[in-house]
C-alpha positions in Angstrom: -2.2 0.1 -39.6 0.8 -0.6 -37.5 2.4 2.3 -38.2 -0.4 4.7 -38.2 -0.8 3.1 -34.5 2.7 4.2 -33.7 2.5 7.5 -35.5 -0.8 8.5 -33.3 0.9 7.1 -29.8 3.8 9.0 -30.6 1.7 12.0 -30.4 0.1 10.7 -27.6 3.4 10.3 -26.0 4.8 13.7 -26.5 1.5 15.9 -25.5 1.7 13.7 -22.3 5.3 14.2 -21.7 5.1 18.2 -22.4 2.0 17.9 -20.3 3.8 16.5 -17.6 7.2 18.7 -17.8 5.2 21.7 -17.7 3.1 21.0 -14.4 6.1 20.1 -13.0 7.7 23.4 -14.0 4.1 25.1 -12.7 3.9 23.3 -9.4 7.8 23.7 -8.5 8.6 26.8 -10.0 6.0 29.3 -10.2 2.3 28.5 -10.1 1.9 31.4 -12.8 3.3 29.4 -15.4 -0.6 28.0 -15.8 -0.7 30.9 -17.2 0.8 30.1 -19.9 -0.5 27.0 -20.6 -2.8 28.5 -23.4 0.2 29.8 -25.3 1.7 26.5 -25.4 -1.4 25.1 -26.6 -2.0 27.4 -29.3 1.7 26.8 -30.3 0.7 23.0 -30.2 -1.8 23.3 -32.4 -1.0 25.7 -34.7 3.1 24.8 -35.6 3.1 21.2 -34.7 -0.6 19.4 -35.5 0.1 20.3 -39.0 3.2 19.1 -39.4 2.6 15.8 -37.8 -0.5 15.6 -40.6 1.3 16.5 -43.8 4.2 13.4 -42.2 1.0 11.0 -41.3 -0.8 11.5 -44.8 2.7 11.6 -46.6 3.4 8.0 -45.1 -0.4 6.7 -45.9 0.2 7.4 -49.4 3.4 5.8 -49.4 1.7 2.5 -48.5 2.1 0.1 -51.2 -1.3 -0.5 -52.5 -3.2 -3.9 -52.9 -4.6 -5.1 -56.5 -7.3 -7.3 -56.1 -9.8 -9.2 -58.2 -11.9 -12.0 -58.0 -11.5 -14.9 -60.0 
């Protein structure tokens, strides 16, 4: 669970740290950069997302595995 918890703040991390480079680029550059903001959205979605879910399912099935039974 730990590292699933890692894993999703990690994504967190990064879609708030693009997020945060790019309105600063937006603000301070050129306001028509917002523009664009759909593109790199798309891109996000599309390239990265599943990536980062073939490396999170990869690594849940890695997990060794529990075997159980009652007494």
């Amino acid at each position: 669970m730990r590292d699933m918890r890692r894993m999703r703040l990690s994504l967190v991390g990064i879609a708030l740290a693009l997020t945060a480079v790019f309105g600063l680029l937006a603000i301070f550059v050129a306001e028509s950069l917002v523009l664009l903001l759909p593109v790199l959205l798309a891109v996000w979605l599309v390239l990265y997302m599943p990536w980062w879910r073939r490396k999170v399912r990869r690594r849940a099935r890695s997990v060794p595995k529990w075997n159980l039974r009652p007494e």
